[in-house]
N, C-alpha and C positions, 0 to 999 in steps of 0.2 A: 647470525641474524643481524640485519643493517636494524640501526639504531643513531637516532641525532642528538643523544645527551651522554654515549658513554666517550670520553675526551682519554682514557687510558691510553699511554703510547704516543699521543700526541708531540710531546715534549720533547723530541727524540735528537739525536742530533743529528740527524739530517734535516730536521726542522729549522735547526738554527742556522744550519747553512746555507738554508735558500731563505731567512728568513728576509734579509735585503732587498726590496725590488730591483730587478733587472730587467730595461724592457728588452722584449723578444727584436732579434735582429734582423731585417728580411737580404740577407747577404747570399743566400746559394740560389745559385743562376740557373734558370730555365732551358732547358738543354742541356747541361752539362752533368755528371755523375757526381753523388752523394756521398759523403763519408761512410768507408765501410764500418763496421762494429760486431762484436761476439757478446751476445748475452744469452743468459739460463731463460728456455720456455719453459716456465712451467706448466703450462697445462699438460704438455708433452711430456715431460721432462726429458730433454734435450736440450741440445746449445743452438742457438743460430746464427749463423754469421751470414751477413746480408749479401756478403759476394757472391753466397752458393745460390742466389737466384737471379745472377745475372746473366743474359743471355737464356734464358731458361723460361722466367713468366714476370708480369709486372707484379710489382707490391704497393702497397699502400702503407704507409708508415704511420701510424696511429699514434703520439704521445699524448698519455690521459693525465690527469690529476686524480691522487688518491693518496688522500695525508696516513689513513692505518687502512686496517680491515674492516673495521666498523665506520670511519668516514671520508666521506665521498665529496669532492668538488660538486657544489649542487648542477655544477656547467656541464658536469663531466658524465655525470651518473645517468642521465638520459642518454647522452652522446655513447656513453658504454653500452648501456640496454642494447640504441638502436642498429650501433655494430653488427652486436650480436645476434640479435634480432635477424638481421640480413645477411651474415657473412655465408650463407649460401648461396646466395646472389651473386655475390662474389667470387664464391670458390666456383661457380657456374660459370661461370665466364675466366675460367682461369687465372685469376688473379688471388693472391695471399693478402691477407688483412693481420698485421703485425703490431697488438697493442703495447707499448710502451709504457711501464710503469716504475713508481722512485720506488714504492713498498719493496720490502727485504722477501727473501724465497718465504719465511715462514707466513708472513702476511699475507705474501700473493695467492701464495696456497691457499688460504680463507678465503679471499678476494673469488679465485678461479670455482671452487666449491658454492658460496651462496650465491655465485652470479650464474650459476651455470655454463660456464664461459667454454664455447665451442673452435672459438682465434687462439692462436696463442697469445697469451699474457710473457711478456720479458720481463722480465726482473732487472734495475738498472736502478738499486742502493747508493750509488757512490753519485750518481746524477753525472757523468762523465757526458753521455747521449746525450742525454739533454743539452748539455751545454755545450758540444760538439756541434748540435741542429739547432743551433742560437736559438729555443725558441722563449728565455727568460724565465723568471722567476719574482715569486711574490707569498709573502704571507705564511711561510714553512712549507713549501712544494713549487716543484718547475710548472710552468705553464703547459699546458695544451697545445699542442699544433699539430699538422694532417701534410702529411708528402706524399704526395704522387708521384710514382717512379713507374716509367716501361720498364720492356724486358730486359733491356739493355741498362737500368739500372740510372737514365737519365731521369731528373727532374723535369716531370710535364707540370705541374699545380701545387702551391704549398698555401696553408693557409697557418694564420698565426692569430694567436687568443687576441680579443678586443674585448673591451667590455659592452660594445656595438654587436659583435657577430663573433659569438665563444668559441664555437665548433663548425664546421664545414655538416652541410647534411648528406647524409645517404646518399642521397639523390646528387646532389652537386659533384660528392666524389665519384657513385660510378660512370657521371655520364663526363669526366675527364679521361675513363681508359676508353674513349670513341675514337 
């Protein structure tokens, strides 16, 4: 059950690792291919590694904000809903929606269960991804950012957290795979 006063787990040390702001870096080029990576889907439970969908279908690369299982980036937690909400949209037009998250498999595990989560959820503890996809860090969690990648695993649209425009919408991202 989501709840906005249980702080349990908070304190965690992955917490204190991003607790330094870092702003988000906008350094990967438009056209060009992304860093590959291998992380646990949990929803799946399977591994993913981003090369295996290249040449193959576009992805969208989703990193969220989600400090435990019980709390949520308030940026974030709509931004999740309306993923999921839509990733049929998505999968309907042949494209993977890949959300990226710092929570541990045990967490994500709760996270995939009360969100009803239909995308795969990755699990990415060590925050390696994150900081591979410069997209920074603030406050005990990475920030938020949105990659657009074709089939060919090129960067077409990235968007990165502001305190102006948190998340990219629905809308904004599927009419990038045009």
């Amino acid at each position: 059950m989501l709840t906005s006063t249980d702080f349990s787990g908070l304190l965690n040390e992955r917490f204190f690792r991003n607790l330094l702001p870092i702003p988000a870096l906008d350094q990967l080029r438009i056209g060009v291919g992304t860093p590959d990576f291998k992380l646990s889907d949990i929803t799946n439970n399977t591994v993913v590694k981003l090369s295996d969908f290249k040449g193959k279908q576009p992805v969208l690369l989703a990193f969220t904000r989600i400090f435990t299982e019980k709390q949520y980036c308030p940026f974030c937690f709509p931004h999740i809903k309306a993923l999921n909400e839509n990733y049929e949209q998505f999968k309907n037009r042949g494209i993977e929606v890949l959300l990226v998250t710092s929570t541990d498999k045990k967490q994500s595990q709760i996270v995939v269960r009360d969100l009803g989560l239909k995308m795969p959820l990755l699990s990415d503890p060590s925050c390696h991804t994150f900081r591979t996809y410069q997209v920074g860090q603030a406050l005990g969690a990475p920030l938020p950012g949105q990659f657009v990648l074709d089939k060919d695993g090129k960067l077409l649209y990235r968007h990165l957290f502001s305190f102006l425009d948190h998340n990219a919408s629905v809308k904004t991202l599927l009419e990038q795979f045009n």
